[in-house]
N, C-alpha and C positions, 0 to 999 in steps of 0.2 A: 341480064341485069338492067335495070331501069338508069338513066343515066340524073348522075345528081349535080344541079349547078345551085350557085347563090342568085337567089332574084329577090330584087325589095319592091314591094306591092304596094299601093296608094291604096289608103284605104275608100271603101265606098259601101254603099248599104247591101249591098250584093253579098258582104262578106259573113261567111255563118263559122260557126264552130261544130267539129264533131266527135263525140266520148263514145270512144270503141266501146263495142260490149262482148266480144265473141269472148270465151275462155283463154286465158295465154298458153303457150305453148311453151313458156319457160318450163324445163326439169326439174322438179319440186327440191330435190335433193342441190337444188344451186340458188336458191331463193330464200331469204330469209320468210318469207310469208307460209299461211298456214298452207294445209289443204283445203278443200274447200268445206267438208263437214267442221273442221274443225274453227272455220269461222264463225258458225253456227253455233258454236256451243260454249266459245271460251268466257261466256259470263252464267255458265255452272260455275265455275271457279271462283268469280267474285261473290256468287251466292252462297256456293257454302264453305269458305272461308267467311262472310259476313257471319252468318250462320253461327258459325264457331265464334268467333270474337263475341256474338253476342249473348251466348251461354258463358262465356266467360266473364265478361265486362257487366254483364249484368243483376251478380252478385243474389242470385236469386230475389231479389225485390221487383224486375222488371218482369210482368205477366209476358207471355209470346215473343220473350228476347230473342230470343233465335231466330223466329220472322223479322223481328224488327232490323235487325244487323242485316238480314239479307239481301231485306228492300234496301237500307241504306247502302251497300254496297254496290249496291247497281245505279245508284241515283247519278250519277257522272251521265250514264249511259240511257234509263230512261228517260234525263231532263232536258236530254238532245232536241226529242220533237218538239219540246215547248218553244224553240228559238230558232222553228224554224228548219229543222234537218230533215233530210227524206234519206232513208235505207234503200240508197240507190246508186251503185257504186257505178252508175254511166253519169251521174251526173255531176259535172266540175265541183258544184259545192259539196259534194262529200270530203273533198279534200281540206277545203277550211272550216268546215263545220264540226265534222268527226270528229273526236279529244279536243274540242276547241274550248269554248271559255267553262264549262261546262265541267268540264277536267282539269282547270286552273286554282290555281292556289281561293281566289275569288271569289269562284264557281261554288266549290266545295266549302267555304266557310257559308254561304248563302243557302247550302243543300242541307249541309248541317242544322241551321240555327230554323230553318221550314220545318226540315222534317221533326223537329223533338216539338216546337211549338203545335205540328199538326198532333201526334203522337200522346204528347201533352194535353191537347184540348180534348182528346178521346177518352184518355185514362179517368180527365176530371167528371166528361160526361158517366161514364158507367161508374164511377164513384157516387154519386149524386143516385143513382138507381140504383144500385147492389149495394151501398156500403161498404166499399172494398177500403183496404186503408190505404193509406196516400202513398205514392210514389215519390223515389229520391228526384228532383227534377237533375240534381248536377250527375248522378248515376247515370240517369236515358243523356243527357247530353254529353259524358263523357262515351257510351255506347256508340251514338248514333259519329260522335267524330273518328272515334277510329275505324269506324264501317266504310267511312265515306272517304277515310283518309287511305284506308288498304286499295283500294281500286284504284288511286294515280299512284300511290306505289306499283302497283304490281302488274300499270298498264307503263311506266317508266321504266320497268326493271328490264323488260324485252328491246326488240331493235324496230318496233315500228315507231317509238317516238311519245313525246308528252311537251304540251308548251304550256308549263305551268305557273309563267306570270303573265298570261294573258289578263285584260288588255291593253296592258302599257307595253309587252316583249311578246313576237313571236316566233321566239328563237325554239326550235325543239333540243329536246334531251333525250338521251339513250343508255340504258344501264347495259345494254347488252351482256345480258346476265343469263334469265331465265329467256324461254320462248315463250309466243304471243298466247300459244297451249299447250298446257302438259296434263296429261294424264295422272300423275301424283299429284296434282292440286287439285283432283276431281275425288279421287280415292281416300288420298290421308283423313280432311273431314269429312269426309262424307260415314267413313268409321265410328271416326268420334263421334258422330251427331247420331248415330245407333247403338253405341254403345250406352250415350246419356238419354234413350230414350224411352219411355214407357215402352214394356215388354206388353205391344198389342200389335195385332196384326194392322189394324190402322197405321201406325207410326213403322212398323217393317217394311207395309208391302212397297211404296218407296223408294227405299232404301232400293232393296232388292232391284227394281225395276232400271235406275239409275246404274250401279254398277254393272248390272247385264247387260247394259246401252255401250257401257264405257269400255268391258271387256271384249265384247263382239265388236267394235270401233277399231277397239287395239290389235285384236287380234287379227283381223281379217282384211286390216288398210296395208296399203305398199307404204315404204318408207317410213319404218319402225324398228327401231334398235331389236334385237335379239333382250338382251338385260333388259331393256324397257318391258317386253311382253312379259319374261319371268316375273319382275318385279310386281308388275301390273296384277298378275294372279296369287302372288305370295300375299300382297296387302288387303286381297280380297279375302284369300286363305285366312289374314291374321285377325281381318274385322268378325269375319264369322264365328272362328274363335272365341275372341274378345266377348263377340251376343250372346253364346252360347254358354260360357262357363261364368257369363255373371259381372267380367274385370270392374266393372265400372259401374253401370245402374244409375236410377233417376238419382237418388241424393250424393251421388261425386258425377254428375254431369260436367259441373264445371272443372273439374279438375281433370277430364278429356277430351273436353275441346282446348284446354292450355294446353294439353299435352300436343294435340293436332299441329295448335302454332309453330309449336316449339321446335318439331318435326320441321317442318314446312320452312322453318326460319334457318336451319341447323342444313337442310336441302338446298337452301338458296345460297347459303355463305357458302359452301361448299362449290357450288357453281362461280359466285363472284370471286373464291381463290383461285380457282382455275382457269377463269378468263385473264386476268394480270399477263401470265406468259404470252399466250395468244391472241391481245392488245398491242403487247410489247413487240410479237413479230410482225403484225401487218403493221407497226410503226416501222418498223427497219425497212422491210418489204417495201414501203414507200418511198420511205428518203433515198434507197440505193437504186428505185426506177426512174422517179419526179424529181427526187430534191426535196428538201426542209419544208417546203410551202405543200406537198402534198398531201393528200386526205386518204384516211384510211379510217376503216371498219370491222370489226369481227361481228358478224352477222352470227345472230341464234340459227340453230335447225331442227324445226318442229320434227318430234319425233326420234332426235338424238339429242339428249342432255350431256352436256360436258363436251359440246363441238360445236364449231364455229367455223365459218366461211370468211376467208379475208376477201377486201374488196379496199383496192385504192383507188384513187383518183387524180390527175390536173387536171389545169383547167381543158388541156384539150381531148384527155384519153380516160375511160373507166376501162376495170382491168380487174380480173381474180387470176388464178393461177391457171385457167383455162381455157378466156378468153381476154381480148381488151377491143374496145370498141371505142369510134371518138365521140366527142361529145356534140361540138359545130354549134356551140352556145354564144361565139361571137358573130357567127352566119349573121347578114341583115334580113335573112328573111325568118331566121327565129326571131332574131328581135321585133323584126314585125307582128311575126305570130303571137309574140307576148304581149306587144302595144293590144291588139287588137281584142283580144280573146279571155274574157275572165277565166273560163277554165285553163286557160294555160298557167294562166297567173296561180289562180291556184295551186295546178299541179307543181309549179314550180317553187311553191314557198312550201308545199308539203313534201318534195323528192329530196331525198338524201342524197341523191346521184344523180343528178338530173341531167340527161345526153336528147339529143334531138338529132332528125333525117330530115333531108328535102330534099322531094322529088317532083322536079321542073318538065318531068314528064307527061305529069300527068296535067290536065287542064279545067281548072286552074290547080294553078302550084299548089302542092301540102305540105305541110310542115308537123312533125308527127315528133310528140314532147313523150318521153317517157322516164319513170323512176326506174332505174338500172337494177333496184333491191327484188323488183318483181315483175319485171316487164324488159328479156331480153330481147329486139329482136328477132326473125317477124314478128313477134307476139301483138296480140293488142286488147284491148279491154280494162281491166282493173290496169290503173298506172299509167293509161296511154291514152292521150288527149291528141286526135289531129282536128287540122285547121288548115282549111282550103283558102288560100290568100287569094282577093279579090285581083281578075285579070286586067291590070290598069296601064301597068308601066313594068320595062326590065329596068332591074339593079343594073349602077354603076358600076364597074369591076372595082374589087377588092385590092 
């Protein structure tokens, strides 16, 4: 085992930073984070819940509602690279850029009041050449807000976080409710928006394509509930159904993508009842290891709905019921590595659990920051920022 002391390092130009990149080796089944496909794809979900909101919200006056709720639902998320974000999770700014202002209360009234003005000026052009008749403006801007507004809900409602009074606050929040992906929020609309759709194989094939993505995902990934996979082929079973015997049809569209919501909404209370008890125990769980001043978490588990991973903290120890690990967050040579190193800073204003290693071993010293939610130990990559302290000076003893 490598031997760990405290050294405080002088800064000098010498000094670099480095964002692991290998895969972690944390057990998915102890992480609140997804798997990795399912990183991939959890803005299906904001797309076709957009989707739906916007067969709904859009009262049949808005032409390609259902596109239009889609885009806007993802606008948090496509309006990232305008300010600067790269989908590059080795590099520190992913950490403050990711749901940053973008996905703030701010953000999204600015995403809002763009996208209907852009939307807007479209309608009015092909109005001017088709003679189409006029669109409600306050209908597309009540659309396009709740499109914009379902996505920090429902990137809030999980456990990886939302800081949505940026930029005066960059406190994050945690519903720890839903997980970051679930498969029912791919399925429910995805239903509804075949049920309210022209009966053509243009508007099926789709469909089709989509759930046969989601089914073979479900079915054939590790760590996936039993019930979840049933569930997962019954809603498939029910949508086909639904296409097949007619329930619905273009003219009560909207009245299946409400129903979708409603589903969806009646799914997620039902998860925020049942996190209450399992808040309430890793509160206890806390106070009877730390003390009053402890921190505690019921972490989602992608792929089990209605279970949650407790995780507490002081300030010297992170802990679940199967490991505890210290943190060494008053070390001077993390604090140095935090002086030093924007990606640490980062990582450290986005870690929920933020624990840190030094090892005086190696040369020069590193100091290796990690989020405890997804990065236990050796792991390293997503969540784990090390920082080779420049070889100047040893720390005073502690």
């Amino acid at each position: 085992m490598r031997s760990r002391r405290s050294v405080v390092r002088r800064r000098s130009r010498a000094c670099r930073t480095e964002v692991g990149t290998p895969k972690n080796l944390h057990p998915p089944s102890d992480l609140a984070s997804p798997p990795p496909y399912l990183g991939r794809v959890d803005n299906l979900a904001h797309a076709l819940v957009g989707a739906a909101i916007g067969r709904a919200a859009g009262r049949d006056e808005i032409p390609a509602a259902g596109w239009i709720g889609a885009v806007a639902a993802n606008a948090p998320d496509w309006s990232e690279p305008l300010i600067g974000f790269r989908f590059d999770r080795g590099s520190g700014s992913y950490y403050s850029l990711h749901r940053g202002i973008t996905h703030s209360f701010l953000g999204a009234a600015v995403e809002t009041v763009a996208i209907t003005l852009a939307v807007w000026g479209i309608f009015v052009l092909l109005r001017r050449r088709t003679r189409r008749r006029a669109i409600d403006p306050f209908v597309l801007l009540l659309l396009v807000f709740v499109a914009v507004a379902s996505h920090l809900y429902m990137d809030w409602q999980g456990s990886y976080g939302l800081r949505p009074f940026l930029p005066w606050s960059g406190r994050w929040y945690y519903g720890d409710w839903v997980a970051i992906a679930d498969p029912v929020y791919w399925l429910v609309p995805l239903g509804a928006l075949a049920w309210g759709a022209e009966r053509h194989w243009r508007d099926l094939t789709p469909v089709l394509l989509i759930a046969g993505i989601v089914l073979w995902l479900v079915l054939t990934t590790d760590g996936v509930a039993g019930w979840l996979r049933l569930g997962c082929v019954a809603l498939v079973g029910i949508g086909a159904l639904g296409w097949i015997r007619h329930w619905f049809g273009w003219n009560r569209r909207r009245l299946a993508a409400a129903l979708a919501l409603g589903v969806l909404a009646l799914y997620t209370a039902a998860q925020a009842v049942a996190s209450v008890p399992a808040k309430a125990a890793a509160r206890r769980a806390a106070i009877q290891r730390f003390g009053r001043d402890a921190q505690s978490a019921s972490l989602t588990n992608v792929g089990f709905p209605f279970t949650w991973t407790t995780m507490i903290a002081s300030q010297d120890t992170v802990a679940t019921a199967a490991w505890a690990w210290p943190r060494h967050l008053t070390d001077p040579a993390v604090r140095e590595a935090l002086r030093i190193s924007p990606p640490a800073r980062a990582l450290a204003g986005f870690a929920r659990f933020l624990a840190a290693d030094v090892d005086s071993s190696s040369h020069p010293a590193l100091v290796t920051l990690r989020d405890m939610r997804y990065a236990r130990p050796p792991s390293s990559g997503w969540a784990v920022v090390a920082v080779p302290l420049p070889a100047t000076a040893d720390a005073p003893p502690r």
